[in-house]
N, C-alpha and C positions, 0 to 999 in steps of 0.2 A: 504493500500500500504506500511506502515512502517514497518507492521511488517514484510510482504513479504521478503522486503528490508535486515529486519535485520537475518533473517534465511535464505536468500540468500548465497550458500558459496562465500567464495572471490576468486577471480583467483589471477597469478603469475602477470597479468600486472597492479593490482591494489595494489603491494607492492612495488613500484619507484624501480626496476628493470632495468638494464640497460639494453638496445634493443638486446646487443650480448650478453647476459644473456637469454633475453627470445626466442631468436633465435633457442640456446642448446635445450633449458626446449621442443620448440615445435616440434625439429628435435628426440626429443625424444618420443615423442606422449604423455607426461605428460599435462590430458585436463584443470585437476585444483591441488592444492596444498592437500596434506594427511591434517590430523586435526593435526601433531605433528607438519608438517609445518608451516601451517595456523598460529597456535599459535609463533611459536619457531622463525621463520624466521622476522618478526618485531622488536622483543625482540633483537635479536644479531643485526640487524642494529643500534638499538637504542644504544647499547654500553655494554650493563649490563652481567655478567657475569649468566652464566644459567647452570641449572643441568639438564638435559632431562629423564626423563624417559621414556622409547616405547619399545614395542616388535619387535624382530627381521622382517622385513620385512614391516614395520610401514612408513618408508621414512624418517628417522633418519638421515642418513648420507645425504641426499641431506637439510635434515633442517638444518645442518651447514655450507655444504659446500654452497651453492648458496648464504647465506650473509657472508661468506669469501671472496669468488671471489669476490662478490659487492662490499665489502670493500677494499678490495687490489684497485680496478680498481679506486675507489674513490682515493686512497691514491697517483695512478702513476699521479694523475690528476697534484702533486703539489712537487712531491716528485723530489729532487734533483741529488739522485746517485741510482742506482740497490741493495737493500738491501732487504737481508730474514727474511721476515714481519709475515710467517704465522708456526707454528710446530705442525702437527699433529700427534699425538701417539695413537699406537695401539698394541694388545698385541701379535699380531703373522705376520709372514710375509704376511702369504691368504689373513689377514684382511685390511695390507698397501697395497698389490697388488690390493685388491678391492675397496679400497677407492681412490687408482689414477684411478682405470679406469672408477672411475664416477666424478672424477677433470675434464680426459679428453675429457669426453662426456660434461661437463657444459663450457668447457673453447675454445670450439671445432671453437668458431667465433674471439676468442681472444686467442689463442696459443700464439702470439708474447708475445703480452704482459704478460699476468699471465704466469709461467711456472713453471715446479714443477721436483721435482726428489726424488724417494726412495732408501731411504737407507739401507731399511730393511735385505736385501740381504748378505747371509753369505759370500761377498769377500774379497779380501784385501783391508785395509783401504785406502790405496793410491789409489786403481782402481775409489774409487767414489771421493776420494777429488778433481780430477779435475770439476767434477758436485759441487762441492758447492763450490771452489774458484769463478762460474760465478755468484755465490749466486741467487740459484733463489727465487722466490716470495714465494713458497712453500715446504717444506722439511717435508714428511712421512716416520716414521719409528718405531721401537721396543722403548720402555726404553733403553732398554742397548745396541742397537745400536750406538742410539741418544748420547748416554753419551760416547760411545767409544771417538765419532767422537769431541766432545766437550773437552773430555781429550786431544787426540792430537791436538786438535787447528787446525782441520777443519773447525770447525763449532763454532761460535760466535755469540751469539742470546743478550749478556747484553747491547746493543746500539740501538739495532734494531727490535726486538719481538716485535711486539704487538697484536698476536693472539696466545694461546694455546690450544687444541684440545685434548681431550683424549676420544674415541671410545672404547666402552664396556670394562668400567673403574672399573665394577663389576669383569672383567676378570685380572686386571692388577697386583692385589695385589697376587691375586689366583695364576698366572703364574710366584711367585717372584720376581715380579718387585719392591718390594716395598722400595727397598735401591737405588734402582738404580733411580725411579722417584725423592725419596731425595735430590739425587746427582744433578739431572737433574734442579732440581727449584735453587737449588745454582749459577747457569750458567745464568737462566732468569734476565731480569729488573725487578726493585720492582713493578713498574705497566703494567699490558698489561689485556688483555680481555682473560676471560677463560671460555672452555665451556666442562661440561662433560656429554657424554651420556652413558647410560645404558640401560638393560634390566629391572634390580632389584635394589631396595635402600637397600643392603645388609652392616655392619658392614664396609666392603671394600668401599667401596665406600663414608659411611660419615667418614671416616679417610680423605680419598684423598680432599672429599671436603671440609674438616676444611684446608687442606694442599695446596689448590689449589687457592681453590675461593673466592671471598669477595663479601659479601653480594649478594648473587649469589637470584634470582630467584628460585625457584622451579619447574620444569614442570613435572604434571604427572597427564597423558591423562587417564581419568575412559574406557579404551575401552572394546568393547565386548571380551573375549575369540574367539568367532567364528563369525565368521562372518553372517549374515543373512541369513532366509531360502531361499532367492530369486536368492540369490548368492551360496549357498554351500547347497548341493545337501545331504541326508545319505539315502543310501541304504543298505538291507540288503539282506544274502542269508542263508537260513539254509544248511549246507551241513556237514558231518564227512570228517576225515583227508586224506581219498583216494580221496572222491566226491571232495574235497579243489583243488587237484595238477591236476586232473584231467578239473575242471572246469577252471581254472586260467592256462593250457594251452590250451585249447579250446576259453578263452574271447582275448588272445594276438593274437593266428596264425588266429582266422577267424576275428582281428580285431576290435572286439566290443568296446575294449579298446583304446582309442588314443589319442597320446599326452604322456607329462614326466609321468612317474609316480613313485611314492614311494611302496615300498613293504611292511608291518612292520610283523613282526613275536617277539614272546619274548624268543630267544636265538642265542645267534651267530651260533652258532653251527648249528639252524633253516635256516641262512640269505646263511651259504656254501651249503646247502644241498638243499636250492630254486635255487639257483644260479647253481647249476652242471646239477640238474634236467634241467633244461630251457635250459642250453649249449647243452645238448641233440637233441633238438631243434632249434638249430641254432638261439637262441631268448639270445641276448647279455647283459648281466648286469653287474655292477659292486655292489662288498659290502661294508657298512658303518659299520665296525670293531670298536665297542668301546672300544675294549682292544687294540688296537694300538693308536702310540703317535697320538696327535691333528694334525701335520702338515700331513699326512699320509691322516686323514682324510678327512683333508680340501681338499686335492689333490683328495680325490673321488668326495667331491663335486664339485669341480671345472671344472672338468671331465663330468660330469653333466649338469652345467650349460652349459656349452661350448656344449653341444649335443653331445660329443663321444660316451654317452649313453644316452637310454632312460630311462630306466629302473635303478631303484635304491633298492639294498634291504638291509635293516635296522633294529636294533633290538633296546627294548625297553626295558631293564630289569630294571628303576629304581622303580617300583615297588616292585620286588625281593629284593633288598639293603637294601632301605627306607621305611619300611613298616609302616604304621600309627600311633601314639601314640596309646599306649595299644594293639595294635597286635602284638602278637610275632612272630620270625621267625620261619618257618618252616622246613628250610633247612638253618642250618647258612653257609654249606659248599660254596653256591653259592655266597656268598659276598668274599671269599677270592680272586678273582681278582679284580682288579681296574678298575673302568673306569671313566668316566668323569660323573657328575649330572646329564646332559644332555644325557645320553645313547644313541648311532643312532643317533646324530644331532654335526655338529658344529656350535658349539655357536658365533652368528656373523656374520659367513659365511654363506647366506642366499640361500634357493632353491630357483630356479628363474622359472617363470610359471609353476607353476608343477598344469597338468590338475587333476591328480586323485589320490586319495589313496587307497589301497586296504589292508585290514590288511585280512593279510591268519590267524593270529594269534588274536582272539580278546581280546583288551588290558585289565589286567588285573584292573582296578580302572578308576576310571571318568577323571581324570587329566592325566592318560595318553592316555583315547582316546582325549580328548580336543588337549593334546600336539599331539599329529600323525594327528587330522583333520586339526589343526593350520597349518600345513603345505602348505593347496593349498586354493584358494581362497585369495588370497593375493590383495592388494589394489584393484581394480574395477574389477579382475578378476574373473571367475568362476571357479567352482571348484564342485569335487564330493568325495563323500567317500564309498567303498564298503566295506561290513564286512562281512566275512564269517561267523557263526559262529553256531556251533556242538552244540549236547546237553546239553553240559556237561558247555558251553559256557553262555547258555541260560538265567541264570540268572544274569550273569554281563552286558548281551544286554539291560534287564531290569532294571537295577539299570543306568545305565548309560541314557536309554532314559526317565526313572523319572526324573532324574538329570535334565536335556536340557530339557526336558517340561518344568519347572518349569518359570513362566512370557510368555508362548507361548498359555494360553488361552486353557489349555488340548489337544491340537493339538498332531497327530503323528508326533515323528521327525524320524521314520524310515520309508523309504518307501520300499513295498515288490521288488528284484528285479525280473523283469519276467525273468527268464533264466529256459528251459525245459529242467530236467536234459538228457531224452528218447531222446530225438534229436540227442545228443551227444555220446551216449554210446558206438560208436566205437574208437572215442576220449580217452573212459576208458579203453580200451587195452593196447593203446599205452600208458597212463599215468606210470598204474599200472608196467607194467614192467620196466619202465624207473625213477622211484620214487623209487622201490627196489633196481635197481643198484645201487643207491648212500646208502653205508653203510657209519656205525659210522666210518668204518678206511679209506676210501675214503674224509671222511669232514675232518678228523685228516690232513693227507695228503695234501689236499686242503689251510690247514691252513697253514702247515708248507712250503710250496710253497712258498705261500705268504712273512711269515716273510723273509726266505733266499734270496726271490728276493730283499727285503728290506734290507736286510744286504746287499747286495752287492751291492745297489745302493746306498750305505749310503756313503755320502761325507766326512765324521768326517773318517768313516772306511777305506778311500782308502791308508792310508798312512799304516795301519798295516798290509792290504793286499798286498801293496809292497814290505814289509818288511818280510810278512810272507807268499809266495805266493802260498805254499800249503794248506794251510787254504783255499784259495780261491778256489781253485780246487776242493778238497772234497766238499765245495757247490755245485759247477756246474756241478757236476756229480754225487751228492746224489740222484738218482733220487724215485722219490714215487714209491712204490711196488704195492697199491693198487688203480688204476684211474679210473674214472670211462669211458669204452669206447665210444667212439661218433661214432656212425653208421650215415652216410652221409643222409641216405632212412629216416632218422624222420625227414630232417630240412624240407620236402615238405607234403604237406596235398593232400595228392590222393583224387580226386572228390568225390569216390564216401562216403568218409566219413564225409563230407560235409552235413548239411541240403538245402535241395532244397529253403528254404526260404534266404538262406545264402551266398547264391552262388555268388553272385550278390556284395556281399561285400568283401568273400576272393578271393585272389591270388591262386587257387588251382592248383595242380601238379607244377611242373618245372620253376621257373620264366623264363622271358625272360634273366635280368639278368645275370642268371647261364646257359644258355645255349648261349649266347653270350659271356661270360666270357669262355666256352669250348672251344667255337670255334675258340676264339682268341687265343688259348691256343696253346706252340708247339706241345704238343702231337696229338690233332686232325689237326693241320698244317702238322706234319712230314708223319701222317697214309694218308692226301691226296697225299703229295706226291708219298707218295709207291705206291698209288691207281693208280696214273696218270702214271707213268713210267712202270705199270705191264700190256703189249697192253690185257691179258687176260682179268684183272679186268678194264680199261679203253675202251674197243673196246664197238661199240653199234651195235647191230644187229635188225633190223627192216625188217626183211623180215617177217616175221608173221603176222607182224600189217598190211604191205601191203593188202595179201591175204584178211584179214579181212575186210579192205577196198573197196576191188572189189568187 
């Protein structure tokens, strides 16, 4: 029975948890604590300053915040006036956005009391100083936010701090925070409790925590890369680059596919060119652009999360960049853009249930199918991964499922998937023509779209477009020469192209939908009216039916 006992995991209400604490935890459907928890969340009640290490998606941010809350709530028990007890720092705005809105998911039984405000937000310093003259319990934001607000004597933490927080503090140094955090500790008390989490224990990172922490703890969880076979699913499909677009729009419009899912291809140029094709199809996506800035990105994700789309397509090219020790490059031309380490992902900013992956591109090295599977199957969830992949493909499907064999007891980790290509082949009509119309100068186009809407929604830019306000007009009337056309007749799947096994699962012909969207429409309102006012096309004549009736 003891040992039962002791490999038992723990829950949230066997770590002295206040009740409106575990009220949040259960209105959240969180059944038991992650392992960074488990561990993490005792350690910070006890006092001790800690260094986290976990992968994104790991349950990080609630291993700090839930003995923050706990602590603050301990502290109102005794505390004499309303003072800002808790600073948490992060290196982008998505990331403070993100982390209050899992403050205000944990704080959701005790809003009065704990209350929080972000600063991160590009406005005038005056618009949020009346938020921290009420000084609340918790204040999130950037480094050099936070240091703004401290220079003009907003924000006063040397009396009052006694929690520091810094969230993917591997990011902080990287995003040039690093004079700014300086400035930032000059403003703290000499003692308070400090906690920094991470992805990776990179050079950044034990700077910060020579700079931070004292005698800090160490956490860092040996976890799997992937997640178990029981949990996260690999299939495969053999198919070439036609069979690819063809098959990948046949698994969306009859639905096989369901749930978020991630796209991954290895070039952006790939991620516009999935994305125009599927517009085709009245099948919606958005792209995760690794040559556009972080906050751009983070805005796809978030977009994402939030379900404005389902569909995400992504590219991977840190292979291409960072090629192995002792491999050379093949192509050096393809490093001269920038992008982030992370290629197709932001860092921090977490996919939120994403049921599937589907790489139309098979990745080119082991680590980075790990990073694209890494993505779904996330704490207790399931998850699957589809991989297309072509001849030519063949051998890196092999090297990578030696890879993942390895401690599985010579087990297959790919399973065939059954999909009959013959079922579909009217499917490849429609693909083939619809995959050609997206040429190189239609993705070109596609692209430059995008930046120019980005310029013009760019806040920094609006003052020079005031100023310069022809500028801005040549944007919005530059328009792309080469688009690619959307014929209305593909967003619907005609029956009979349908397998008869299938039938049963797609939506085929006309949604209801869209033909109650017609109908409500004024053009078919105005055509009844003409219909009703014209006695020719409104008169009923039933004298024939009669006859037929006698």
């Amino acid at each position: 029975m003891s040992d039962e006992e002791e490999t038992k995991p723990c829950n949230f209400h066997e770590m002295e948890l206040d009740d409106r604490i575990l009220k949040a935890i259960a209105k959240l459907g969180w059944q038991n604590p992650t392992a960074i928890q488990e561990k993490c969340i005792p350690l910070l009640l006890e006092g001790k300053d800690v260094l986290v290490r976990a992968r994104t998606g790991s349950g990080k941010t609630a291993a700090f915040l839930i003995p923050v809350i706990q602590k603050l709530l301990n502290i109102k028990q005794t505390a004499a006036e309303q003072e800002i007890k808790a600073l948490i720092l992060a290196p982008s705005k998505e990331l403070c956005r993100q982390i209050c809105g899992v403050i205000k998911d944990l704080t959701i039984k005790c809003s009065r009391e704990i209350r929080h405000v972000d600063i991160s937000q590009q406005v005038d310093l005056n618009v949020q100083k009346p938020l921290l003259v009420e000084k609340p319990d918790i204040v999130v934001g950037t480094p050099g936010r936070a240091l703004q607000h401290l220079n003009a004597g907003n924000l006063t933490l040397k009396k009052s701090l006694d929690l520091l927080v810094i969230d993917e503090a591997d990011l902080v140094f990287s995003f040039g925070y690093e004079e700014e955090m300086k400035k930032v500790i000059e403003h703290l008390p000499k003692i308070y409790q400090a906690i920094l989490a991470s992805a990776t224990l990179s050079e950044d990172v034990k700077n910060l925590k020579s700079l931070v922490l004292h005698n800090p703890v160490i956490l860092k969880l040996e976890e799997p890369e992937l997640a178990p076979a029981s949990q996260l699913t690999h299939y495969h499909l053999n198919a070439e680059e036609m069979d690819k677009a063809a098959i990948l729009y046949a698994l969306l419009k009859l639905h096989l596919i369901r749930g978020k899912t991630i796209i991954f291809v290895n070039s952006v140029d790939k991620c516009y060119k999935i994305k125009l094709y599927l517009e085709q199809f009245a099948i919606r996506t958005c792209v995760l652009n690794s040559e556009l800035p972080a906050t751009i990105r983070c805005h796809a994700v978030n977009q994402f999360n939030q379900g404005i789309y389902d569909i995400i397509v992504a590219s991977d090219e840190k292979s291409l960049e960072e090629p192995s020790a002792g491999g050379s490059r093949e192509n050096p031309k393809k490093s001269k853009r920038r992008k982030d380490k992370e290629s197709g992902v932001s860092r921090g900013i977490d996919f939120q249930f994403v049921a599937n992956i589907i790489n139309f591109d098979f990745p080119l090295d082991v680590q980075s199918y790990i990073h694209r599977a890494g993505r779904t199957a996330r704490g207790n969830n399931q998850g699957s991964v589809l991989s297309f992949v072509s001849m030519k493909e063949a051998p890196l499907k092999e090297k990578v499922e030696e890879e993942l064999r390895q401690g599985e007891h010579d087990l297959a980790v790919f399973k065939t998937y059954q999909f009959k290509l013959e079922e579909v082949e009217s499917f490849r009509y429609r693909a083939k023509d619809a995959w050609r119309a997206v040429t190189k100068i239609a993705v070109r186009e596609a692209r430059l779209k995008e930046i120019k809407q980005e310029i013009m929604n760019c806040q920094k830019l609006k003052s020079y477009f005031e100023d310069n306000p022809r500028d801005l007009e040549v944007l919005r009337h530059d328009k792309a020469l080469h688009t690619v056309r959307i014929q209305q007749h593909l967003a619907d799947v005609p029956e009979y192209i349908v397998p008869p096994t299938l039938k049963s699962l797609a939506n085929v012909g006309k949604s209801k939908k869209r033909k109650r969207e017609y109908q409500n429409s004024d053009s078919s309102n105005s055509k009844y009216q003409m219909k009703k006012s014209n006695p020719l096309l409104s008169m009923q004549f039933e004298g024939f039916s009669k006859k037929k009736k006698k």
